[in-house]
N, C-alpha and C positions, 0 to 999 in steps of 0.2 A: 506463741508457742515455739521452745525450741526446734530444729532441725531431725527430725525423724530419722535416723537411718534404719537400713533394712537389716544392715549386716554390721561386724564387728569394724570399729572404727580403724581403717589403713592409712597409716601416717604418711605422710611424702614429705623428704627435706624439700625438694624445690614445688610441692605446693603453693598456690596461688591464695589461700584461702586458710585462716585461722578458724579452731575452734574452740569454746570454751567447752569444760564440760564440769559435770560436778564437781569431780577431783580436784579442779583447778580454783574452787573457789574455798580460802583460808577459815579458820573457826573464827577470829577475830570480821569476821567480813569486809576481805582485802580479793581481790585476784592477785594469783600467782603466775605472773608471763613468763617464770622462767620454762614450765612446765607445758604450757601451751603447743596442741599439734595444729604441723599444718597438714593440708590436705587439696585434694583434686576435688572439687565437686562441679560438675557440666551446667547445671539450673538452679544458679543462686539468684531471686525475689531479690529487688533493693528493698523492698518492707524486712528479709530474714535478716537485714544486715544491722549491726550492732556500731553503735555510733556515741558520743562522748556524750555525757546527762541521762543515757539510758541507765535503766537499774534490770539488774541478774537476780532474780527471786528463787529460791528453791523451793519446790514446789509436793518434794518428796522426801522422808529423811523423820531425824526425832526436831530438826529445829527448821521454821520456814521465815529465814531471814533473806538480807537485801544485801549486793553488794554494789556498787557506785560504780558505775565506769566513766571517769572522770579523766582524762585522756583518749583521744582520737587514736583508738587500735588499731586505724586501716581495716582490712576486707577482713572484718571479722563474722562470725554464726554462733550461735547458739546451739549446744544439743540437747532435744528432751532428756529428760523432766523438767530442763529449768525454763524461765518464763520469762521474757523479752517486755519490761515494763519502762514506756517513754512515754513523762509527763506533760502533764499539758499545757499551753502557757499559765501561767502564774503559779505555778505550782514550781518550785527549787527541786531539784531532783535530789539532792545532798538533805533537805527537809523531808520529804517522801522515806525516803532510806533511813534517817534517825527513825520516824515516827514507826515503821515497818520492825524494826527490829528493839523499838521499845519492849522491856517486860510485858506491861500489858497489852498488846497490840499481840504480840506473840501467844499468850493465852486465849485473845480470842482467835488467832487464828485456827491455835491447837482443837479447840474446840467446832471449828467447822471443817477439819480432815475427818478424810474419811477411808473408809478401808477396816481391815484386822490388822493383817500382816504388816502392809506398809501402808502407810497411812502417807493420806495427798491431799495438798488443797486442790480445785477447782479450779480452772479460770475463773467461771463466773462467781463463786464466791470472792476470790481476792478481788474482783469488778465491784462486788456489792461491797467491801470493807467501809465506813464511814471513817473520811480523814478529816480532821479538822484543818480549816484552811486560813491564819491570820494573814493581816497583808504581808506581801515581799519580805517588807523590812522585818517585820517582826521573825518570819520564818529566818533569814537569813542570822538574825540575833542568836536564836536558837539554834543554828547551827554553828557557830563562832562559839557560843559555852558550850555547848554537848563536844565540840573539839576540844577546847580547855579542860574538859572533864575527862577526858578520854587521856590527854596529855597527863594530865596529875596526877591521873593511876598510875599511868607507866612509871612516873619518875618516882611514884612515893616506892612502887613495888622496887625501884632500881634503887631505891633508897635503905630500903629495907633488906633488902639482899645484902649492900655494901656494909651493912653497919652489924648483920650477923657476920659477915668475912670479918671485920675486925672486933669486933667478942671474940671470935674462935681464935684469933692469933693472941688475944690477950690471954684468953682460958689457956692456948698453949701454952703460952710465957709461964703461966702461976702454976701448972701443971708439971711445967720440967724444974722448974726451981729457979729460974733467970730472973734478973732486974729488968 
């Protein structure tokens, strides 16, 4: 579980102490360091601390995905609502995180929030999720094309953007009358 605080979060430049908090985690599920506060806190748990292969799970919101912390952030925490998720050996945490943030994996979790207003997964619910677990290699396969897949959007979308910028400079060409 994230870091509970009691009162409104007080930033300190020369804080000791990183937090992540919601806001800091991207819609593409990326963290955002540039955004990151630091802070004083007197009783920080080495268990509250946030370490590289952990995964950031949102745990409250309309989407409950994962984000990779894949880089050694130093003396970092967590702040509720979100959920401090560190796999266990043989489980890939970059595997973990695709499978978390699948379409279908996202349905069933939709489906076990709870609430009216704001709706929350459980710990013990995402505890009980059923992951499939191939060996190493294969997960790690799967996370090598889920990357290449993720890559070929971007480019096809940067593709598509360049090749309307030049239609439109064509369309302006035949529009003003120019060769």
């Amino acid at each position: 579980m994230g870091y509970s605080f009691r009162s409104r979060l007080e930033a300190a430049t020369d804080g000791d102490l990183v937090v992540i908090q919601m806001r800091d985690l991207t819609d593409d599920n990326h963290l955002d360091p540039t955004a990151l506060a630091r802070i004083e806190l007197a009783e920080v748990k080495p268990r509250q601390l946030v370490a590289s292969g952990d995964i950031i799970f949102r745990s409250r919101g309309q989407t409950y995905t994962a984000v990779l912390i894949d880089q050694d952030p130093g003396p970092t925490i967590i702040a509720a609502p979100l959920l401090r998720i560190r796999p266990r050996e043989g489980v890939l945490p970059a595997y973990l995180a695709w499978f978390i943030n699948l379409p279908a994996t996202q349905a069933r979790l939709a489906s076990l929030a709870e609430g009216t207003a704001l709706r929350m997964i459980r710990k013990q619910s995402l505890a009980e999720l059923e992951v499939p677990l191939p060996p190493l290699e294969c997960q790690q396969a799967i996370v090598e094309l889920a990357d290449l897949a993720t890559e070929e959007q971007r480019l096809m979308a940067r593709l598509a953007d360049k090749r309307k910028q030049y239609m439109d400079g064509i369309l302006m060409q035949a529009a003003s009358g120019s060769q």
